[in-house]
N, C-alpha and C positions, 0 to 999 in steps of 0.2 A: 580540504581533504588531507588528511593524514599517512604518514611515510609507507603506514603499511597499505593503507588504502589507496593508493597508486601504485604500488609494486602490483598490486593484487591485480589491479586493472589492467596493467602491462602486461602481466600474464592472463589475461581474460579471463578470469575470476569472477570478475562483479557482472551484475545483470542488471537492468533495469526492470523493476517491480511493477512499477505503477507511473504516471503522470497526475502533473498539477496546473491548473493555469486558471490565466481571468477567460473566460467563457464566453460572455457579453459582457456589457458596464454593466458593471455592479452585482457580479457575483464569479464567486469563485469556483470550480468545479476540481474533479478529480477522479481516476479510477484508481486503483491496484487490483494484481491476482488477486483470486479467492485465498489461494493458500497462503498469504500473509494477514489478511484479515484478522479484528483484534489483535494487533501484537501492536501499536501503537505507533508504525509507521508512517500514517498519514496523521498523524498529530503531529511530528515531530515535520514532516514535510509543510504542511500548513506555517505552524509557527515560522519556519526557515525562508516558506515563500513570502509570506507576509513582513518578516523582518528585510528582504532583499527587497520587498516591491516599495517599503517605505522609504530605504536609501536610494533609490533611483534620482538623477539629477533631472530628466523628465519623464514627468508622470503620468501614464495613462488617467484617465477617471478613477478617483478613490472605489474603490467594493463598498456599498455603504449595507451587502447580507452578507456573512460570512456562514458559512455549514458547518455545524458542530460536528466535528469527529470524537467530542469527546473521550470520554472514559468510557461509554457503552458503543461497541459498533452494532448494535441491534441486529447482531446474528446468535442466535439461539446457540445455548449452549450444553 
């Protein structure tokens, strides 16, 4: 987290969007609000979760489906 992004938080600025997490073994899940949809915040939360779940010293069961958020969030535009 970044200098400004804890000052921000210290004055209750930030919000939380959405969640991420392992769901059962072996698959990942996730919501966020409607109103961030397609702007690529849950790509970048995926990649973040999955780089944190691999440095774990112990590891729940690997996800062996992960859910594309890709580049399309298949909301009509």
């Amino acid at each position: 987290m970044s200098a400004a992004e804890l000052e921000q938080r210290k004055k209750g600025k930030l919000r939380m969007i959405g969640v991420i997490g392992i769901v059962r073994e072996q698959e990942i899940g996730y919501r966020i609000h409607p109103d961030f949809w397609g702007k690529g915040f849950m790509s970048e939360a995926l990649n973040m979760f999955i780089e944190m779940f691999w440095g774990m010293e112990s590891m729940p069961p690997a996800p062996s489906t992960l859910i594309d958020v890709g580049i399309d969030s298949g909301r009509s535009q």
